[in-house]
Backbone as CSV, one residue per row, in Angstrom:
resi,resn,N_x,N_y,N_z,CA_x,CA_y,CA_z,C_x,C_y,C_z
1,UNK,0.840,-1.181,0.000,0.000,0.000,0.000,0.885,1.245,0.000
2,UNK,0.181,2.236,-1.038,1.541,3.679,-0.878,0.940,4.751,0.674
3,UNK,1.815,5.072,0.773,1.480,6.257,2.031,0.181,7.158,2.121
4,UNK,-0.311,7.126,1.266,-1.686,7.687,0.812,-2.806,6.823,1.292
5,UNK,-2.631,5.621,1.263,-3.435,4.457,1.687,-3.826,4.517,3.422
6,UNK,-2.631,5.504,3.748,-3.183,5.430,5.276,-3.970,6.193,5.673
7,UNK,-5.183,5.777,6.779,-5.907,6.637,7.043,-5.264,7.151,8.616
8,UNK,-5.817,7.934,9.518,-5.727,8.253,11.195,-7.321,8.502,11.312
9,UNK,-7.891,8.080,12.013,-9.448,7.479,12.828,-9.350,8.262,14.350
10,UNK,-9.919,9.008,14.815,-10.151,9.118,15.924,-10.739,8.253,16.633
11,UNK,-10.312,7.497,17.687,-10.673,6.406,18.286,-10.834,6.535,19.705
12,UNK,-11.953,7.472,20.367,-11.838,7.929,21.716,-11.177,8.995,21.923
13,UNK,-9.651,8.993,23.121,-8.752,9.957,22.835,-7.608,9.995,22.619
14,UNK,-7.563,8.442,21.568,-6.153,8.376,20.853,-6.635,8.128,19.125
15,UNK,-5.907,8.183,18.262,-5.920,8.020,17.025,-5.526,6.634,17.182
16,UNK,-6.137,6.140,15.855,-5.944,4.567,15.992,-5.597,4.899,13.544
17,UNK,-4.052,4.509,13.497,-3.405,4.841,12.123,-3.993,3.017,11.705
18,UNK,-4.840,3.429,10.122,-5.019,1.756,9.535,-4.506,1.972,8.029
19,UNK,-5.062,0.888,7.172,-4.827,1.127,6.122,-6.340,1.417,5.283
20,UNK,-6.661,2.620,4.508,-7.576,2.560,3.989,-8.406,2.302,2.955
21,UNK,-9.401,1.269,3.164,-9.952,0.290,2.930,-10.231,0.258,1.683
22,UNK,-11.141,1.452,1.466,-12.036,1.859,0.075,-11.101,3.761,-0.883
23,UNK,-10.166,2.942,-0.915,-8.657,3.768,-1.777,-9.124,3.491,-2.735
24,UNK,-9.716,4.869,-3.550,-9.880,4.159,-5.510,-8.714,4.045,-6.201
25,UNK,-8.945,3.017,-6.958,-7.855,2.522,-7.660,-7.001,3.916,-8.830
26,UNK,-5.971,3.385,-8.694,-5.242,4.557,-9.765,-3.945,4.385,-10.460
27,UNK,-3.438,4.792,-11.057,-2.186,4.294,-11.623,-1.359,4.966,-10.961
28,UNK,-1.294,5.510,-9.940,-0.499,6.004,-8.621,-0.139,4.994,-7.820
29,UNK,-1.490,4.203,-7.842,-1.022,3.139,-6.781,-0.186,2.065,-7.265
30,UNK,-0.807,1.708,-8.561,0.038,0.691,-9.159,1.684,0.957,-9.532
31,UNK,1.758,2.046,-9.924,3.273,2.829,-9.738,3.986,2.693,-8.232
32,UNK,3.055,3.393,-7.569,3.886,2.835,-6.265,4.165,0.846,-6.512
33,UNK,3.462,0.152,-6.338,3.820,-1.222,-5.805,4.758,-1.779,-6.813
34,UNK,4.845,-1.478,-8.510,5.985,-1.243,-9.276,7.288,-1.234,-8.642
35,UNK,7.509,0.230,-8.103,8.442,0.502,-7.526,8.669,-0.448,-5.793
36,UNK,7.915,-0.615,-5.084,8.132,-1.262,-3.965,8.581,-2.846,-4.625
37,UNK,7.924,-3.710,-5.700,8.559,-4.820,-6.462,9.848,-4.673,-6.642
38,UNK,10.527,-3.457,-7.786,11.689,-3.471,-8.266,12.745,-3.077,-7.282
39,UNK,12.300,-2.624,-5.749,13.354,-1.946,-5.293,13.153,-3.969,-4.179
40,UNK,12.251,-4.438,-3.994,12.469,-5.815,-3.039,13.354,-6.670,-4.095
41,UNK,13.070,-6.870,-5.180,13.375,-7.515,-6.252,15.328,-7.513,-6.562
42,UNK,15.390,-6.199,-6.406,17.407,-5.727,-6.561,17.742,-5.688,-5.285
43,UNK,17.178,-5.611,-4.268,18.095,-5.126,-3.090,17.844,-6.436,-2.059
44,UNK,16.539,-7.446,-2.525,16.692,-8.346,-2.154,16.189,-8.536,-0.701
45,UNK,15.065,-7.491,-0.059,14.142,-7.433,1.330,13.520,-5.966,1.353
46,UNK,12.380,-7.165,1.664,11.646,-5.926,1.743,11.807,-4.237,2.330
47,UNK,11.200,-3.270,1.371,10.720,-2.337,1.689,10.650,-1.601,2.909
48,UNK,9.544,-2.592,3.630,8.733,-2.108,5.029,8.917,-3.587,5.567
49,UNK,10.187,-3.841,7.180,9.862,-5.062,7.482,8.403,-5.437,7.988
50,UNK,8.066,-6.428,7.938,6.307,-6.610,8.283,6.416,-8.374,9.049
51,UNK,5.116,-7.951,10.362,5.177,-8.903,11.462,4.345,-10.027,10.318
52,UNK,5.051,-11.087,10.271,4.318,-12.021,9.688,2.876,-12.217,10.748
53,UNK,2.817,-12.245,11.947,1.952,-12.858,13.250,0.540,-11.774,12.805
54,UNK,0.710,-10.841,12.715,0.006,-9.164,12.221,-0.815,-9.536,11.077
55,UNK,-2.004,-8.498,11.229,-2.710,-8.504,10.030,-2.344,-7.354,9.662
56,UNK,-2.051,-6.319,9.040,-0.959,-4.888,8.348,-1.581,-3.765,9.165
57,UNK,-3.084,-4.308,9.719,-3.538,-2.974,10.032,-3.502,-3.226,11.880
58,UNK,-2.863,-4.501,12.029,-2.401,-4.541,13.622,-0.854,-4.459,13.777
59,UNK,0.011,-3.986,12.669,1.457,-3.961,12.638,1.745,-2.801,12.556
60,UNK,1.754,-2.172,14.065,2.222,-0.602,14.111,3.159,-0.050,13.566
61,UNK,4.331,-0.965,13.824,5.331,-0.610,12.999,5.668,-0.357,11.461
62,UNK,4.842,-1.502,10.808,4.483,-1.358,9.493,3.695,-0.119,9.414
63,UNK,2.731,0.172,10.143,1.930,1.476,9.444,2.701,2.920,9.741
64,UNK,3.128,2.871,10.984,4.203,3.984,11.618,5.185,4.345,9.888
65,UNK,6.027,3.451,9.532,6.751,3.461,8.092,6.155,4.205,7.397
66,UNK,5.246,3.594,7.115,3.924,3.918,5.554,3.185,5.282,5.942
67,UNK,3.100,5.704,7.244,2.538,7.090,7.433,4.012,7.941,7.408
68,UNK,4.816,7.624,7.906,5.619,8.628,7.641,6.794,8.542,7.266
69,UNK,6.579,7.997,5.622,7.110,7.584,4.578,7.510,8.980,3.861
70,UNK,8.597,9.932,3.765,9.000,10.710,3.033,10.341,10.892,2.239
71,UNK,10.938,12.086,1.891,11.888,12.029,1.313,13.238,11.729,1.956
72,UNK,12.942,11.630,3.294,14.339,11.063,4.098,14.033,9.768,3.759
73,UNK,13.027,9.111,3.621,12.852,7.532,3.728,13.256,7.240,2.133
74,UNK,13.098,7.977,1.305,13.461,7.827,-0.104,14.783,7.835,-0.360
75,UNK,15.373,9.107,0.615,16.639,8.975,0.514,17.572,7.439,0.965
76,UNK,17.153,7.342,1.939,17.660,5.548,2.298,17.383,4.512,1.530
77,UNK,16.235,4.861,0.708,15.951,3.506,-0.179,17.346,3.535,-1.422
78,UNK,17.221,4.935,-2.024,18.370,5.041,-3.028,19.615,4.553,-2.380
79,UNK,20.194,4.974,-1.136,21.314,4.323,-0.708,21.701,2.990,-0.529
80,UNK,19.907,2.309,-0.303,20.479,0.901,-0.023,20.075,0.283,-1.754
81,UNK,19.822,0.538,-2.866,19.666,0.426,-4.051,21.455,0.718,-4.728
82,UNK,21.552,1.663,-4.078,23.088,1.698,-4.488,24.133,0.455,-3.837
83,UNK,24.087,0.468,-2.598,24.688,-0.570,-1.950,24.380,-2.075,-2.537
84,UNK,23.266,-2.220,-2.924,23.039,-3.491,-3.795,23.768,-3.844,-5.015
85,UNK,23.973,-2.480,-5.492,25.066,-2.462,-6.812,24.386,-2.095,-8.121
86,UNK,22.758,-1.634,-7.920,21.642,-1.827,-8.856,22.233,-0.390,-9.753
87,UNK,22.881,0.218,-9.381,23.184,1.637,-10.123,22.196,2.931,-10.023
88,UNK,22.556,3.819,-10.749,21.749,4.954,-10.327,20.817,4.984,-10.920
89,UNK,20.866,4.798,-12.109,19.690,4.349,-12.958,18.175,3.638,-11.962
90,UNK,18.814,2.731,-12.035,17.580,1.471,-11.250,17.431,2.602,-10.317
91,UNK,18.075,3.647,-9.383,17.440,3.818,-7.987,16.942,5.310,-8.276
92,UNK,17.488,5.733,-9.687,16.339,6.816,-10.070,14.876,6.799,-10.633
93,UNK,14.832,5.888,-11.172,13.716,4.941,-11.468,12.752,4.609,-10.341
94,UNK,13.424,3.668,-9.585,12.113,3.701,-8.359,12.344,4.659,-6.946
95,UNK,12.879,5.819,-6.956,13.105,6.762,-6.530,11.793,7.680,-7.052
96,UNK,11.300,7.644,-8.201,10.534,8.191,-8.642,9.356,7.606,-8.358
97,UNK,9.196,6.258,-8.168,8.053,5.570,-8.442,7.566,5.272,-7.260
98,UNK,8.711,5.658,-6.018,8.296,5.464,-4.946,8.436,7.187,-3.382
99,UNK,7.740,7.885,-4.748,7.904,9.141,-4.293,6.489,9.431,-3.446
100,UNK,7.059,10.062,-2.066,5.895,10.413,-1.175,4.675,11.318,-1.310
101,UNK,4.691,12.030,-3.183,3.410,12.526,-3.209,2.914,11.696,-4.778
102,UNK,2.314,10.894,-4.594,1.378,10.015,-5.363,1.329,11.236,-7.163
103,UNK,1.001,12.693,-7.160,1.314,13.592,-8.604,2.619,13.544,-8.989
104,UNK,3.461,13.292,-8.148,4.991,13.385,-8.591,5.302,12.333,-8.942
105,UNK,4.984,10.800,-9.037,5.057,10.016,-9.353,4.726,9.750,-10.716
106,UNK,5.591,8.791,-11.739,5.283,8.287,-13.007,3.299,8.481,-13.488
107,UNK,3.474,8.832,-14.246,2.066,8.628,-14.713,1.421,7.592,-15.051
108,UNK,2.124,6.655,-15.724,2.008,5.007,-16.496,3.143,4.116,-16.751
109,UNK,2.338,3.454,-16.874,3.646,2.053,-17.087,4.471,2.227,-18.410
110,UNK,3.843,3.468,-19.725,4.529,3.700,-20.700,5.686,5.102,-20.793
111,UNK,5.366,5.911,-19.324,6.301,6.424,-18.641,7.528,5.646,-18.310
112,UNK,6.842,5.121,-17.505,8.072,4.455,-16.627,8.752,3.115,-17.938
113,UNK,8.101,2.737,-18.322,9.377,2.056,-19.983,10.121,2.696,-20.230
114,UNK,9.807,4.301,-20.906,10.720,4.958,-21.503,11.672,5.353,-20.570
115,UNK,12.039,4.760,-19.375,13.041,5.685,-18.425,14.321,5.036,-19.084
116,UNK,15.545,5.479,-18.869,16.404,5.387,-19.532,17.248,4.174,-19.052
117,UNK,16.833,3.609,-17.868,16.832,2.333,-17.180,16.966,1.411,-18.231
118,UNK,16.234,0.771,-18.544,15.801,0.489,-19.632,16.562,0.065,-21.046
119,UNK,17.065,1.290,-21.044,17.930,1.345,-22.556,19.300,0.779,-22.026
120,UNK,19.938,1.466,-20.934,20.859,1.167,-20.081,21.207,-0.425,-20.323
121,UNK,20.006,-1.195,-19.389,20.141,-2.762,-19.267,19.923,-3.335,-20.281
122,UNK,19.269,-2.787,-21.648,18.506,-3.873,-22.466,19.367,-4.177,-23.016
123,UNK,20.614,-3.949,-23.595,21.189,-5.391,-24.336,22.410,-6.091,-23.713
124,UNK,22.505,-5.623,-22.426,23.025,-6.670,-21.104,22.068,-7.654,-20.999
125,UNK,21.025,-7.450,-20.732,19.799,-8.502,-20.288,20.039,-9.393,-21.442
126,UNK,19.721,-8.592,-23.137,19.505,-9.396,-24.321,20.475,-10.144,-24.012
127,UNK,21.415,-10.245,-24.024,22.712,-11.030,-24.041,22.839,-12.093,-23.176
128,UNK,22.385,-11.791,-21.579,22.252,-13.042,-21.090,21.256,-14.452,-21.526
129,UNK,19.716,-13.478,-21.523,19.150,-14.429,-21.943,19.325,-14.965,-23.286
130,UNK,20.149,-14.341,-24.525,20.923,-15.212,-25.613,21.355,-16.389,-24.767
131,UNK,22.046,-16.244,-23.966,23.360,-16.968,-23.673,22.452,-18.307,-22.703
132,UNK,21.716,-17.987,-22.069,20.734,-18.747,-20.816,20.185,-19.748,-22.375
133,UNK,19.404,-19.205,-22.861,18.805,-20.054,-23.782,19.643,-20.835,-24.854
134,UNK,20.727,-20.563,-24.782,21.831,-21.434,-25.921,22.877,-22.981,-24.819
135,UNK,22.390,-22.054,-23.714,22.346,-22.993,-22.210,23.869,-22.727,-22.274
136,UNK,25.154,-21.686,-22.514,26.524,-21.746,-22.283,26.718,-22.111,-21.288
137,UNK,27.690,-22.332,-20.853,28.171,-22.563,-19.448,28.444,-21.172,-18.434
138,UNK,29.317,-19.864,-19.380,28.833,-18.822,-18.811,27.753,-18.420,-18.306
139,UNK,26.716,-18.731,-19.240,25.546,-18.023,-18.519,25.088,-18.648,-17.374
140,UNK,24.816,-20.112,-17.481,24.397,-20.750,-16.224,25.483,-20.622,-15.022
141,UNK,26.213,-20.023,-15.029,27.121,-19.589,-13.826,27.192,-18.135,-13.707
142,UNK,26.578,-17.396,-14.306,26.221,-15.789,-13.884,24.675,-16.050,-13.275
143,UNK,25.342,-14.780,-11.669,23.806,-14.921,-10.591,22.945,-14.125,-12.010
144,UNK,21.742,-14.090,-11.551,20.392,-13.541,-11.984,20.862,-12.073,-11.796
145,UNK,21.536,-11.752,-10.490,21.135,-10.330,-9.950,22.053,-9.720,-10.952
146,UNK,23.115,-10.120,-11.654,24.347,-9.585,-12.772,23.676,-9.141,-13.952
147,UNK,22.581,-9.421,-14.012,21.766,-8.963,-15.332,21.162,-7.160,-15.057
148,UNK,20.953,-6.828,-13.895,20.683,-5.823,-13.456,21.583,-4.336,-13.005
149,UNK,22.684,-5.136,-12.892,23.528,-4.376,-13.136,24.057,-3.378,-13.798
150,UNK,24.021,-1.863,-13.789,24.521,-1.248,-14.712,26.159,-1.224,-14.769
């Protein structure tokens, strides 16, 4: 869920933070979870750690994150996107996609293609999967994550 998803409920005389329920759908949201995929996907853990025991809207900690999810929290994601080795590319990419105001974010999925990401990896990628499908011995001994690499 993107940071927008959260609601705060007055609940007596404390606020009780959930996730909200009836969020119309948008290509904001789907941009966000894009970006929350590609950044679990390269860096290899999740996002937001989350209590398996929890249902999301009894995991304070999880919602505590997701409410106050901003550009310091963006800033750490790019750092640990870099530390993965994913390049700047990849962490400008979902740097964008996982930006704390839902308008500043990619518009569509034919946005976010044309990012230059993209052009970057595509004939690294082409090349492995040449090589995966001709079954070399190189390729089957290069990790997965080497394809991502800029």
């Amino acid at each position: 869920a993107p940071p927008e998803a959260i609601q705060v409920v007055a609940v007596g005389r404390t606020n009780k933070v959930s996730i909200h329920a009836q969020l119309p759908a948008s290509a904001s949201i789907d941009i966000w979870g894009f970006g929350k995929l590609m950044y679990e996907v390269l860096v290899g853990k999740q996002i937001f750690p989350v209590d398996s025991h929890k249902t999301i809207d009894e995991d304070e900690n999880f919602l505590r994150n997701l409410k106050n999810w901003d550009e310091d929290s963006l800033g750490i994601v790019v750092a640990e996107i870099d530390e993965a080795g994913a390049g700047t590319l990849a962490a400008d990419l979902i740097s964008h996609c996982l930006c704390p105001f839902p308008e500043h974010r990619p518009k569509s999925m034919k946005e976010i293609l044309s990012h230059p990401y993209w052009n970057e990896n595509d004939s690294q990628m082409t090349k492995n999967i040449k090589r995966r499908s001709r079954g070399g011995p190189a390729a089957a001994s290069a990790p997965i994550k080497r394809r991502f690499q800029a």
